[in-house]
Each structure stands twice: as structure tokens, then as C-alpha cells.
PyMOL Python script that loads the backbone (N, CA, C, O; Angstrom):
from pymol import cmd

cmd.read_pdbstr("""\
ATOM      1  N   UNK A   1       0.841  -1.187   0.000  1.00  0.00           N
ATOM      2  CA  UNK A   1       0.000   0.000   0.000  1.00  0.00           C
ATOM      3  C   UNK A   1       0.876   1.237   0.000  1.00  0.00           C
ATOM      4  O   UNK A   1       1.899   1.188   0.683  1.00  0.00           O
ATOM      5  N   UNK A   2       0.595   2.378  -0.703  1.00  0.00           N
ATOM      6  CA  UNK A   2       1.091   3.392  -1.054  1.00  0.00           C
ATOM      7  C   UNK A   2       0.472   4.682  -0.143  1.00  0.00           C
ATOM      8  O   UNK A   2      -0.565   5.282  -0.426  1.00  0.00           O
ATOM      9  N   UNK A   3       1.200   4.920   0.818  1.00  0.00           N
ATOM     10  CA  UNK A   3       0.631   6.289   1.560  1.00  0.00           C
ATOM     11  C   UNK A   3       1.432   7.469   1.139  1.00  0.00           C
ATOM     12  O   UNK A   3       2.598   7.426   0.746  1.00  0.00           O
ATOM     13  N   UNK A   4       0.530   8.751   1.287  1.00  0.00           N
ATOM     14  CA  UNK A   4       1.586  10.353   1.245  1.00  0.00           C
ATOM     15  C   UNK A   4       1.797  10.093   2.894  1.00  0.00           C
ATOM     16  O   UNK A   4       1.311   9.353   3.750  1.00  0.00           O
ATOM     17  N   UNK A   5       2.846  11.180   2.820  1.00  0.00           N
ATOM     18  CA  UNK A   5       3.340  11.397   4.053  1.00  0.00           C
ATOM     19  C   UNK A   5       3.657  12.799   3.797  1.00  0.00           C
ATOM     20  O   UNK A   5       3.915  13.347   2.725  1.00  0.00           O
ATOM     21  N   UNK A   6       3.583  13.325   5.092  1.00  0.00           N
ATOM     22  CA  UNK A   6       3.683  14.853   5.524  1.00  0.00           C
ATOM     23  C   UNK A   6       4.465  15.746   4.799  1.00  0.00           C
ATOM     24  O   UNK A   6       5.607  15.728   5.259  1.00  0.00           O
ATOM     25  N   UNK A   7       4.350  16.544   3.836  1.00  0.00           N
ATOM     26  CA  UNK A   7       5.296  17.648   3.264  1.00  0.00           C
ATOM     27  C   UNK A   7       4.493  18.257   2.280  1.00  0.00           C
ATOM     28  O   UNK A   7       3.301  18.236   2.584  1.00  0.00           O
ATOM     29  N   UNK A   8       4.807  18.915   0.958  1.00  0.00           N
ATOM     30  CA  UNK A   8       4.875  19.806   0.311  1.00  0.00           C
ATOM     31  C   UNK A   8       3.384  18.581  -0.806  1.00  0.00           C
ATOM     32  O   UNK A   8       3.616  17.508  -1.363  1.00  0.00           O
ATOM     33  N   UNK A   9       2.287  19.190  -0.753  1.00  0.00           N
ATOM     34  CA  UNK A   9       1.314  19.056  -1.753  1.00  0.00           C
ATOM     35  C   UNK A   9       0.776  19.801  -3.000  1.00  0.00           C
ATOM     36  O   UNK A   9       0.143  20.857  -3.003  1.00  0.00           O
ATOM     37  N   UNK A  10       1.131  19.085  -4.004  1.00  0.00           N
ATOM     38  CA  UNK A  10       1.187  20.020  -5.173  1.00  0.00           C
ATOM     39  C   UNK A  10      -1.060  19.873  -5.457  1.00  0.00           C
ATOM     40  O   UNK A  10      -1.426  18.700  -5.521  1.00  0.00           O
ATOM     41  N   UNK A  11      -1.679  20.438  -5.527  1.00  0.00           N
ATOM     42  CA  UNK A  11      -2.977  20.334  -5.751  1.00  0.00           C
ATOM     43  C   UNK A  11      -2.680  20.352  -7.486  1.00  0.00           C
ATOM     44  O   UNK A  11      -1.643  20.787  -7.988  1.00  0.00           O
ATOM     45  N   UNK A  12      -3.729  19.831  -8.174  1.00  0.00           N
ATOM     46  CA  UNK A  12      -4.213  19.926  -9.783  1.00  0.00           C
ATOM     47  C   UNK A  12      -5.506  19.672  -9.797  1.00  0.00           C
ATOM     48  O   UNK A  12      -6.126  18.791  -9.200  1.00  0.00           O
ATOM     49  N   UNK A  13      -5.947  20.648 -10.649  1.00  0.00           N
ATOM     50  CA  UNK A  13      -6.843  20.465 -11.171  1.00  0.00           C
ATOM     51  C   UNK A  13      -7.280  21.304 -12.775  1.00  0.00           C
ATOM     52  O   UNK A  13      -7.018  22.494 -12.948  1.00  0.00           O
ATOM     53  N   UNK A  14      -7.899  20.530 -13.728  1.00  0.00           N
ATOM     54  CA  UNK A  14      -8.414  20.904 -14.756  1.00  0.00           C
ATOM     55  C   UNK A  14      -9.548  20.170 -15.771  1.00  0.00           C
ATOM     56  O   UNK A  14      -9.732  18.961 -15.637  1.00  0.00           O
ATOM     57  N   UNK A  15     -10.237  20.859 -16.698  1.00  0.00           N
ATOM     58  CA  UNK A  15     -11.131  20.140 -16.933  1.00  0.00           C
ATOM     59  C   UNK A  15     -10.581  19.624 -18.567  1.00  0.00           C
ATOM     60  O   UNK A  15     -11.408  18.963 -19.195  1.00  0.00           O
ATOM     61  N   UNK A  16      -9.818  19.783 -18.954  1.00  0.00           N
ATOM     62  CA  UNK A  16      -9.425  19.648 -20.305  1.00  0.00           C
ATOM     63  C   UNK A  16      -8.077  18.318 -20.044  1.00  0.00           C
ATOM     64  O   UNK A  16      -7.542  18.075 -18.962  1.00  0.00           O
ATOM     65  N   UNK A  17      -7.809  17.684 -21.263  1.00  0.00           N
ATOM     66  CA  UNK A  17      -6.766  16.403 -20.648  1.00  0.00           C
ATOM     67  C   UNK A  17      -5.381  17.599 -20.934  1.00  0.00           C
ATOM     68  O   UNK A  17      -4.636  17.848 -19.986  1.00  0.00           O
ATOM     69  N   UNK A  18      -5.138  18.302 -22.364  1.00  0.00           N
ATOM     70  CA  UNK A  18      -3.880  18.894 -22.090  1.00  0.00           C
ATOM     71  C   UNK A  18      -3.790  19.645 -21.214  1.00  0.00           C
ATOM     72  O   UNK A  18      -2.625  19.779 -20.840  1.00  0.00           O
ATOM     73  N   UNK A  19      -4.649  20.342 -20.580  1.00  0.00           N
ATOM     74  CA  UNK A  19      -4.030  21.373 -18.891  1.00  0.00           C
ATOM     75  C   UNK A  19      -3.776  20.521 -18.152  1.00  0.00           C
ATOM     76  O   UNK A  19      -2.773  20.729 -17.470  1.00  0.00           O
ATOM     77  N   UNK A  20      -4.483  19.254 -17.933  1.00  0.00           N
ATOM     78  CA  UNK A  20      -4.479  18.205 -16.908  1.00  0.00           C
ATOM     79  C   UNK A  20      -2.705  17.925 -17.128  1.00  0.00           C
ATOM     80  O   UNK A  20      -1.896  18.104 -16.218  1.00  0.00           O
ATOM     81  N   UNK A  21      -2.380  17.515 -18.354  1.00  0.00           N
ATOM     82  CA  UNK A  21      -1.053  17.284 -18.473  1.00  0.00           C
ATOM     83  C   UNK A  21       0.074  18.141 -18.305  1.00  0.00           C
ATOM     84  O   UNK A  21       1.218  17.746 -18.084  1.00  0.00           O
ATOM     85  N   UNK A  22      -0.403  19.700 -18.451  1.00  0.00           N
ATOM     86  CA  UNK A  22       1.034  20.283 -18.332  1.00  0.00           C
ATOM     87  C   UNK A  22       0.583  20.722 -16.859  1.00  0.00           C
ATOM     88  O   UNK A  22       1.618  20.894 -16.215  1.00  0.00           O
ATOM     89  N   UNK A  23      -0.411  20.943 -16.158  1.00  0.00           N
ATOM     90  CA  UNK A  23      -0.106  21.169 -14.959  1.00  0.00           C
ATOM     91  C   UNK A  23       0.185  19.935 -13.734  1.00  0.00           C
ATOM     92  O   UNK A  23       0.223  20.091 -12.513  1.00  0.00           O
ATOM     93  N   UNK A  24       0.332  18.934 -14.372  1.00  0.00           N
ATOM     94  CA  UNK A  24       0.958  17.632 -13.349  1.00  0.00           C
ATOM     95  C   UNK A  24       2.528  17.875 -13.800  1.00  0.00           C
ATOM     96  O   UNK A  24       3.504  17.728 -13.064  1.00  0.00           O
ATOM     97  N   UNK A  25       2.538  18.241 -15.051  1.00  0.00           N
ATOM     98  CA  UNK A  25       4.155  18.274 -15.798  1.00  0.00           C
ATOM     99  C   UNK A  25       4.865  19.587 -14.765  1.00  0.00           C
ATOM    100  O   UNK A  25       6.047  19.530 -14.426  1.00  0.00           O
ATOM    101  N   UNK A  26       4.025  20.642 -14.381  1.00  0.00           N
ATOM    102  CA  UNK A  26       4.586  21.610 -13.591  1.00  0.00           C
ATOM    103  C   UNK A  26       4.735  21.094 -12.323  1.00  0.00           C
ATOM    104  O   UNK A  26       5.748  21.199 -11.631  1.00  0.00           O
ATOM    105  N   UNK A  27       3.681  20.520 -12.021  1.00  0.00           N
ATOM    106  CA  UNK A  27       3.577  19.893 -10.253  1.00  0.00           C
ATOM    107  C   UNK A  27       4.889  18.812 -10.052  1.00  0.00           C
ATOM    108  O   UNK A  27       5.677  18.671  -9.116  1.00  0.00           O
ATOM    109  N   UNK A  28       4.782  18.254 -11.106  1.00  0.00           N
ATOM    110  CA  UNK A  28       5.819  16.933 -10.506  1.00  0.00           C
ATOM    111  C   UNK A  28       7.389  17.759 -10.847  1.00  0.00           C
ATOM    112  O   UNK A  28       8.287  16.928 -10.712  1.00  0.00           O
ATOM    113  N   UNK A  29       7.832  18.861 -11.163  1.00  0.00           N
ATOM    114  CA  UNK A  29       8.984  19.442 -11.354  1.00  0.00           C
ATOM    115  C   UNK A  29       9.332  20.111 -10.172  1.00  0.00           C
ATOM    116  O   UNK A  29      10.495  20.259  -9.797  1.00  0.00           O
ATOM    117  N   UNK A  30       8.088  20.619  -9.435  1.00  0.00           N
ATOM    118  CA  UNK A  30       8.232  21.222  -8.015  1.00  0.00           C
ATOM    119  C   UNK A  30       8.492  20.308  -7.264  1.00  0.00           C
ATOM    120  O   UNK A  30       9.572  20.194  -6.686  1.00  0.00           O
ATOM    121  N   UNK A  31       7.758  19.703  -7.187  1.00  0.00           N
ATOM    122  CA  UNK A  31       8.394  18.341  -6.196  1.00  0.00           C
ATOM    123  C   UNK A  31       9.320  17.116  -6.475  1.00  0.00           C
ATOM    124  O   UNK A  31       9.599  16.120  -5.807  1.00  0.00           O
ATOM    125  N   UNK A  32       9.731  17.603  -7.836  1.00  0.00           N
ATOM    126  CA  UNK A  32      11.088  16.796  -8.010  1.00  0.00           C
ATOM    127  C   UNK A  32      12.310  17.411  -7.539  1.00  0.00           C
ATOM    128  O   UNK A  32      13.330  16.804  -7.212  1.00  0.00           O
ATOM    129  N   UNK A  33      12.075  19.035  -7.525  1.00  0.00           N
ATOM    130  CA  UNK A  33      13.306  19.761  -7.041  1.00  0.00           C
ATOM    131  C   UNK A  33      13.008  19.658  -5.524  1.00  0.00           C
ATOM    132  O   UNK A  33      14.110  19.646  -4.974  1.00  0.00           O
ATOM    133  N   UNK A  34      12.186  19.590  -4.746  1.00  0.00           N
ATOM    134  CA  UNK A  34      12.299  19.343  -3.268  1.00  0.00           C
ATOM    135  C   UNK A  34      12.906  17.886  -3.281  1.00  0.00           C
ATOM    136  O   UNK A  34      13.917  17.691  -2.606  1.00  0.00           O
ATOM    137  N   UNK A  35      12.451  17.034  -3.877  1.00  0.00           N
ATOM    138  CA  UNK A  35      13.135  15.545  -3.278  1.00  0.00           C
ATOM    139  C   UNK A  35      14.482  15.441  -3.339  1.00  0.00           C
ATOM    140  O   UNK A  35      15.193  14.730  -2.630  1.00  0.00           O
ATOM    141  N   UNK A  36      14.985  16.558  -4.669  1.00  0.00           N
ATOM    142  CA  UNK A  36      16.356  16.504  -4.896  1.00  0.00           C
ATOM    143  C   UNK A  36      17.179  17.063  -3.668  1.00  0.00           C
ATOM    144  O   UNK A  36      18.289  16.608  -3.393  1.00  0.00           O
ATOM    145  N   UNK A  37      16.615  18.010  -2.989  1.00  0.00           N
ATOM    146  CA  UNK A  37      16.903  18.501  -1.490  1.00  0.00           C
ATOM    147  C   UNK A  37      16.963  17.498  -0.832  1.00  0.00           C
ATOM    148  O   UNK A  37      17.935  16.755  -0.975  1.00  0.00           O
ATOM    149  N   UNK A  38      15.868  17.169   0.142  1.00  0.00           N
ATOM    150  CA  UNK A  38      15.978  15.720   0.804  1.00  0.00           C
ATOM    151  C   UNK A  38      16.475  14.620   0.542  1.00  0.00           C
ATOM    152  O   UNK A  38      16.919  13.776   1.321  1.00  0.00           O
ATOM    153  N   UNK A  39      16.385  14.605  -1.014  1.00  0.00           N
ATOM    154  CA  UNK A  39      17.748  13.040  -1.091  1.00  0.00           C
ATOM    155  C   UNK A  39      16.944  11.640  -0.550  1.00  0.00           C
ATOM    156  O   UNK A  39      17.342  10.475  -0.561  1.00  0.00           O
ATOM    157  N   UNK A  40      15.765  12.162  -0.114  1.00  0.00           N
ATOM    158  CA  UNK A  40      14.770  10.550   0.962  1.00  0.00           C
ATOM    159  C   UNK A  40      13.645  10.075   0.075  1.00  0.00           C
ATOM    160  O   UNK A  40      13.733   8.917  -0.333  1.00  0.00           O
ATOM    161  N   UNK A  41      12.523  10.850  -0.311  1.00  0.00           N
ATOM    162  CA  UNK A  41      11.274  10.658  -0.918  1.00  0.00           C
ATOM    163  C   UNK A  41      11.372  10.645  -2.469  1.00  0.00           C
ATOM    164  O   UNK A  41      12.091  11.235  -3.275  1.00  0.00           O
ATOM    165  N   UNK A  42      10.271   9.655  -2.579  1.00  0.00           N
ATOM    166  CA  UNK A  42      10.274   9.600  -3.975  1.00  0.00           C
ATOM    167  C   UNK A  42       8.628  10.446  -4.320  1.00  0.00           C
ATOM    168  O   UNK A  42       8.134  11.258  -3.538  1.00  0.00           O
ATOM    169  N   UNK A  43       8.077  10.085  -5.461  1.00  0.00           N
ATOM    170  CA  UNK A  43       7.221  11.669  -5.953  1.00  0.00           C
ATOM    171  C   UNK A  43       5.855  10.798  -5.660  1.00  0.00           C
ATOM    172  O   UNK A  43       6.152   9.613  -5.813  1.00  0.00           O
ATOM    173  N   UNK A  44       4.632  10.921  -5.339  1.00  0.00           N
ATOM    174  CA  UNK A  44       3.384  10.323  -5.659  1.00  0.00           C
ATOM    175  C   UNK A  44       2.213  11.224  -6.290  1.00  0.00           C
ATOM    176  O   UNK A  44       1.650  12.142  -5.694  1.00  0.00           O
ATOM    177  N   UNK A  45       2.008  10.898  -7.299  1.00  0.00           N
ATOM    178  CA  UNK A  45       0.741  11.168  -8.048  1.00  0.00           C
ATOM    179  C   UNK A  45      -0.574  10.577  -7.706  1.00  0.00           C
ATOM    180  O   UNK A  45      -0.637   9.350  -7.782  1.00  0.00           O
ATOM    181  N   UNK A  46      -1.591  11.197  -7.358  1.00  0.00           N
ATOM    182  CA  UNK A  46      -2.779  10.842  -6.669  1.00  0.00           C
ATOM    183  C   UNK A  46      -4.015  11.447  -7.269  1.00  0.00           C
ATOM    184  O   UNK A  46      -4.523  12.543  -7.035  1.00  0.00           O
ATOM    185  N   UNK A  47      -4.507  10.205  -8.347  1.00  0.00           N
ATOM    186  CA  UNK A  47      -5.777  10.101  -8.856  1.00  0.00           C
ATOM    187  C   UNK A  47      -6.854  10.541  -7.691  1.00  0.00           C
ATOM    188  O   UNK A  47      -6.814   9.863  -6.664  1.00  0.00           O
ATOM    189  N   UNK A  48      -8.085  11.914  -7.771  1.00  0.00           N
ATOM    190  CA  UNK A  48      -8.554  11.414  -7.153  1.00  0.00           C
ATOM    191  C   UNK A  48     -10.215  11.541  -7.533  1.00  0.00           C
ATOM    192  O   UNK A  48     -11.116  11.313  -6.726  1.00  0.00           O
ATOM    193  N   UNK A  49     -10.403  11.957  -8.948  1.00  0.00           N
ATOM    194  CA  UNK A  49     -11.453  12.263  -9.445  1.00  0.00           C
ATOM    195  C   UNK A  49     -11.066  12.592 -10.785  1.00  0.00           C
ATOM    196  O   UNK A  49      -9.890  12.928 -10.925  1.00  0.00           O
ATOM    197  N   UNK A  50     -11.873  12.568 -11.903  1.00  0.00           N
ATOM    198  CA  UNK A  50     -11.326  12.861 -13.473  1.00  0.00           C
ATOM    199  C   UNK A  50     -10.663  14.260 -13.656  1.00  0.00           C
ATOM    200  O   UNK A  50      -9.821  14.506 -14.520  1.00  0.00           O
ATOM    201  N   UNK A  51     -11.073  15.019 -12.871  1.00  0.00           N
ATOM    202  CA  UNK A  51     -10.208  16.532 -13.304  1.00  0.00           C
ATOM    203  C   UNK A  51      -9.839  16.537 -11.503  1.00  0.00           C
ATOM    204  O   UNK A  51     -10.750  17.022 -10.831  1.00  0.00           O
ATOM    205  N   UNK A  52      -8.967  16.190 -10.946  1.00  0.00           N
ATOM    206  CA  UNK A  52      -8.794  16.566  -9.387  1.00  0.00           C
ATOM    207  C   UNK A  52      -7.336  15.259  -9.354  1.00  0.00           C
ATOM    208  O   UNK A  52      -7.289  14.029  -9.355  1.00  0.00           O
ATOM    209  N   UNK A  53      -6.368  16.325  -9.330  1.00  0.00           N
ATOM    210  CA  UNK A  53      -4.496  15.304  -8.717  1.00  0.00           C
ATOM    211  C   UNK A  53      -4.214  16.171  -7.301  1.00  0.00           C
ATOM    212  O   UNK A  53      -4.588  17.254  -6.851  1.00  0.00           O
ATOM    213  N   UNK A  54      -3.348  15.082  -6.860  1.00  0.00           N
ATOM    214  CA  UNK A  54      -2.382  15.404  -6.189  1.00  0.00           C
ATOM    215  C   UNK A  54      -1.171  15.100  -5.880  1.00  0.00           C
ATOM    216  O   UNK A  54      -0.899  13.900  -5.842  1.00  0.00           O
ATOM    217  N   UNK A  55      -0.204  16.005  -5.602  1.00  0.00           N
ATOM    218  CA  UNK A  55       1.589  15.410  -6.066  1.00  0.00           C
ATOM    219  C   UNK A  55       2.161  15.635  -4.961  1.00  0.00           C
ATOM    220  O   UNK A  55       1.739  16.565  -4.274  1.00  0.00           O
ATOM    221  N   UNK A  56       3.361  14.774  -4.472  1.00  0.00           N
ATOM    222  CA  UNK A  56       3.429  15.039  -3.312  1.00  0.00           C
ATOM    223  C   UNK A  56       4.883  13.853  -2.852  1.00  0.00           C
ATOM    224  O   UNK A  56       5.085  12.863  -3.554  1.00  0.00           O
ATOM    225  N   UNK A  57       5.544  14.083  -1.930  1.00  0.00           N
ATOM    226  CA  UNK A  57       6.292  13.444  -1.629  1.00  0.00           C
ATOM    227  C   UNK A  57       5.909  12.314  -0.856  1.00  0.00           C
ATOM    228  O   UNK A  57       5.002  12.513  -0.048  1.00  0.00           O
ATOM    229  N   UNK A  58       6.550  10.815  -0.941  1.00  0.00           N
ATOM    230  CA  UNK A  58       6.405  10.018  -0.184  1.00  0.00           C
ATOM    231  C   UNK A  58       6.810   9.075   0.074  1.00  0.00           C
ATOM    232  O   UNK A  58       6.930   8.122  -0.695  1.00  0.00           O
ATOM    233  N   UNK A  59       7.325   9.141   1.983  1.00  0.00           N
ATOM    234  CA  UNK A  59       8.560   7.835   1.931  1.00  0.00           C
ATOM    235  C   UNK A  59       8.055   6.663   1.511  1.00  0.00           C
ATOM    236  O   UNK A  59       9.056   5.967   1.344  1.00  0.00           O
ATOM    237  N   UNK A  60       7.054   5.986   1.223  1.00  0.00           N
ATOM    238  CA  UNK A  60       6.426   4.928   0.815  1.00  0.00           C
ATOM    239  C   UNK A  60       6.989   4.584  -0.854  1.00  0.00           C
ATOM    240  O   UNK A  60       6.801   3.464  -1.330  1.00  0.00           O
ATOM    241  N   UNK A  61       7.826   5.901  -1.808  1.00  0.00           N
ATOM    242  CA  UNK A  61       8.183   5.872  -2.953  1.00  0.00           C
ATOM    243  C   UNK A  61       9.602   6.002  -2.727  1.00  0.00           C
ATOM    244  O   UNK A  61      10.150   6.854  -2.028  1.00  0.00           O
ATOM    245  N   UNK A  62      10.319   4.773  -3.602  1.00  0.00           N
ATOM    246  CA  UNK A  62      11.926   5.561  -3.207  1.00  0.00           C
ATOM    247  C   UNK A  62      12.273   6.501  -3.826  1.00  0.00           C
ATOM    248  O   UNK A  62      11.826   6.874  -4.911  1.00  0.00           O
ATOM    249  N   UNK A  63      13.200   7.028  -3.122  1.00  0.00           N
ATOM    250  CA  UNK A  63      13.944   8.592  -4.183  1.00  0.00           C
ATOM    251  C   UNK A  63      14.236   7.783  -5.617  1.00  0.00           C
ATOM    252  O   UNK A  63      14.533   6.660  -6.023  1.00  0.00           O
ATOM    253  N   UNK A  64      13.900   9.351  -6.183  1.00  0.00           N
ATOM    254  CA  UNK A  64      14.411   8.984  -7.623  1.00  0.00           C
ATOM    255  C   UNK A  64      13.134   8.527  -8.923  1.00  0.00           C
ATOM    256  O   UNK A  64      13.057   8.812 -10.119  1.00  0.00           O
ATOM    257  N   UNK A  65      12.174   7.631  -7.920  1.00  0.00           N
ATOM    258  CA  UNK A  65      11.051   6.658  -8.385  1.00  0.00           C
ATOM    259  C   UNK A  65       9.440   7.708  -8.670  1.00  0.00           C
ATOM    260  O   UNK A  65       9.120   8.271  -7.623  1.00  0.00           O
ATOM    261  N   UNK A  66       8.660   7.953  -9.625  1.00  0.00           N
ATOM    262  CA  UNK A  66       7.831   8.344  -9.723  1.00  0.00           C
ATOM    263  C   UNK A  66       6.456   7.520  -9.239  1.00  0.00           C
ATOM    264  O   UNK A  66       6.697   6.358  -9.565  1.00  0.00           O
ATOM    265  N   UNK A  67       5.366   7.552  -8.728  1.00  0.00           N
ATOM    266  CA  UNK A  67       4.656   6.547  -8.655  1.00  0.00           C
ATOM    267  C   UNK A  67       3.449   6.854  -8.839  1.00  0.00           C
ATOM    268  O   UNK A  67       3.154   7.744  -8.041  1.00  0.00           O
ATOM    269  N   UNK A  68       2.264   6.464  -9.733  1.00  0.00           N
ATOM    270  CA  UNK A  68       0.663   7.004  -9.448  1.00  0.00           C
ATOM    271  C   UNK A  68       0.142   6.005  -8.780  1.00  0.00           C
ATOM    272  O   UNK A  68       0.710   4.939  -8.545  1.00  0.00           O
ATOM    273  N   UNK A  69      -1.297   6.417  -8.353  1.00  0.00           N
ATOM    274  CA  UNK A  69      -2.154   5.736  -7.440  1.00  0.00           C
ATOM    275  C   UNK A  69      -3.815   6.477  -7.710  1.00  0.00           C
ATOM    276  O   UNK A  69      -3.945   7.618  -7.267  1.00  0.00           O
ATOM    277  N   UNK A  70      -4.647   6.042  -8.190  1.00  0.00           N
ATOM    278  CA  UNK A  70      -5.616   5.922  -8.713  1.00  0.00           C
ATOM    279  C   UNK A  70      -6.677   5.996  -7.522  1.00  0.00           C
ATOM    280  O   UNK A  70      -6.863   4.882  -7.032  1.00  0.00           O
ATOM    281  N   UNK A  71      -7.242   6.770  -7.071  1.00  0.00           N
ATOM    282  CA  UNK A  71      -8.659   6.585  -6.204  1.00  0.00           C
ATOM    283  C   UNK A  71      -9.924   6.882  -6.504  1.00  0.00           C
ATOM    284  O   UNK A  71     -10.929   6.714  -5.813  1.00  0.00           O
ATOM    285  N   UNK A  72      -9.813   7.360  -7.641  1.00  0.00           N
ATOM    286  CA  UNK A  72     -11.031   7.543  -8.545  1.00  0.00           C
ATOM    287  C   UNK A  72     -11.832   6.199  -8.997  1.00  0.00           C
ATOM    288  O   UNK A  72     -12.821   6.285  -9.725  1.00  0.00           O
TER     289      UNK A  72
END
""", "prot")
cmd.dss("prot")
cmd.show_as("cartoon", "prot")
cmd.util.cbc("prot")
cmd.orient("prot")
């Protein structure tokens, strides 16, 4: 099982698929440059409705490793 854990949450949302894509493409760059800080967490992408993400660090992902998770 894949949990977030406490830090920096990137929110997304859009109703179109290309905004959907470049604003996860922006989100996961923000929180690729924090993990690069910490050196610990890897990135999680979090399905949680057709236009509704969330990005986010999590020790449950190793550094380096991207991961989605679907709750929709």
C-alpha cells in the first residue's frame, strides 16, 4: 500500500486532458526539485477524481522513483 506522508502538496486540477497534463508536468517538477533537497522521498501522483491530482512526496516511494495511485 502506497501512503503520502507529511510535506509539500502540489494540488491539480483541470477540466481539459492537455491542462491536466502540463499542470501535473509543472507539479511533478516542483516536487522533483524538493526531493532533490531531501535526497529521501520519492514523488506520488494521486488520482482522485477525473479533473482533481495530487503530487506530493512520499517515503512509501523511493527517491528517484515516480509513482501514481488511482482513487477515482
Amino acid at each position: 500500500m502506497i501512503t503520502a506522508t507529511a510535506g509539500p502538496i502540489y494540488p491539480v486540477t483541470a477540466d481539459e486532458p492537455q491542462l491536466i497534463a502540463e499542470r501535473l508536468d509543472a507539479a511533478e517538477k516542483l516536487a522533483r526539485a524538493q526531493a532533490l533537497k531531501e535526497g529521501s522521498r520519492g514523488i506520488l501522483v494521486t488520482r482522485h477524481g477525473p479533473t482533481s491530482f495530487t503530487v506530493t512526496l512520499s517515503a512509501d516511494v523511493p527517491y528517484g522513483i515516480t509513482r501514481e495511485r488511482d482513487l477515482a
